[in-house]
C-alpha positions as CSV (number, residue, x, y, z in Angstrom):
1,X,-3.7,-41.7,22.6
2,X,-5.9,-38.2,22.4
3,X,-5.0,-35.3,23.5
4,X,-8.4,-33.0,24.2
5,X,-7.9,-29.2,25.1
6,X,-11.2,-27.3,26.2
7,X,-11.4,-23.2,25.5
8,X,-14.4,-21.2,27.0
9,X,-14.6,-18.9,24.1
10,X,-17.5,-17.2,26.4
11,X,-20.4,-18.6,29.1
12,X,-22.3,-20.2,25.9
13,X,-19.6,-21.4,23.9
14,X,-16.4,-23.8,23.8
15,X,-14.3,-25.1,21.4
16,X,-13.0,-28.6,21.9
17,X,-9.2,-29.3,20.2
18,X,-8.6,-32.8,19.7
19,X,-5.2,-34.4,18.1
20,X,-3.8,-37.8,18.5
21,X,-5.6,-41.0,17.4
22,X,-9.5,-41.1,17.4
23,X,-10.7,-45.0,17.5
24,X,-12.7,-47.2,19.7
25,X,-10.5,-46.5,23.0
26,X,-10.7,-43.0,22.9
27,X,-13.7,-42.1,21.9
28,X,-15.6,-42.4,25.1
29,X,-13.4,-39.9,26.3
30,X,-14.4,-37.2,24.1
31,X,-18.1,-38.5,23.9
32,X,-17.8,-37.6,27.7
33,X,-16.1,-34.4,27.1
34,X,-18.5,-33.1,24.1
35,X,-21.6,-34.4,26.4
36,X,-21.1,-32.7,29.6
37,X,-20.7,-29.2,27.6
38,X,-23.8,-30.3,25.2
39,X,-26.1,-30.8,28.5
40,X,-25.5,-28.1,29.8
41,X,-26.7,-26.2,26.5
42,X,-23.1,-24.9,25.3
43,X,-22.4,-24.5,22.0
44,X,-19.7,-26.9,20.8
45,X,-17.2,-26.3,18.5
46,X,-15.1,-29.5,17.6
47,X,-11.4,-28.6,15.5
48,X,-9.8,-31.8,14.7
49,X,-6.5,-30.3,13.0
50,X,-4.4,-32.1,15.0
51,X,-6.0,-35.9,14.9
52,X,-3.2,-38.0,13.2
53,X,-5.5,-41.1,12.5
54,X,-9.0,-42.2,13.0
55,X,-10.3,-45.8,12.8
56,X,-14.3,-46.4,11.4
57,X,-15.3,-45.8,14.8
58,X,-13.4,-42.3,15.5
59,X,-15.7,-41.3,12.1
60,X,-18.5,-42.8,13.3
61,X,-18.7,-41.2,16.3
62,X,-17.6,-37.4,14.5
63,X,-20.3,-38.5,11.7
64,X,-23.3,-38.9,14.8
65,X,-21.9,-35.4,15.9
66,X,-22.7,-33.0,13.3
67,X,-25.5,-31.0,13.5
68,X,-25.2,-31.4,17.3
69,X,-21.4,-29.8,17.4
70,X,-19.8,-27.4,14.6
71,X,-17.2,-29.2,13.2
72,X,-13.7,-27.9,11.9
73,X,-10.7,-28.6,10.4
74,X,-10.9,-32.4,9.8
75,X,-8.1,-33.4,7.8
76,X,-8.5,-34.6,4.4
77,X,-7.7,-38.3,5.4
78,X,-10.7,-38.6,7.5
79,X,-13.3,-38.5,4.4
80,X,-16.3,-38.0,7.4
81,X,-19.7,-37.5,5.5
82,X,-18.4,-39.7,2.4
83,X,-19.2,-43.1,2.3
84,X,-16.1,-45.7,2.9
């Protein structure tokens, strides 16, 4: 299960927090969150403090992200631009 919470920190810019489980059933729900703000030329700001657990997907899917999104606070278990 994820749990996503959207802020419009102004017209331009949003920050995204995500906590529960990121893995292969969840997510398509965030790609679809994080896409509909990147397409309509937002400025994304991902905080993953409260993901619990993330499977090779859930990283791969952060790991295609940056440098499209800002990333922050990704806990230490989720190792995301080391290989592993």
């Amino acid at each position: 299960m994820i749990h996503i919470k959207e802020h419009l920190l102004d017209r331009n810019t949003i920050t995204i927090d995500v906590g529960g489980v990121l893995d292969q059933g969840t997510v398509p729900v965030l790609k679809r969150v994080c896409d509909r703000h990147l397409n309509s030329g937002r400025t994304v700001l991902l905080n993953l403090e409260s993901v619990t657990h993330i499977t090779r997907e859930g990283r791969q899917f952060v790991q295609a992200l940056h440098g499209k999104v800002g990333i922050a606070n990704p806990p230490v278990f989720m190792n995301l631009f080391e290989n592993g």
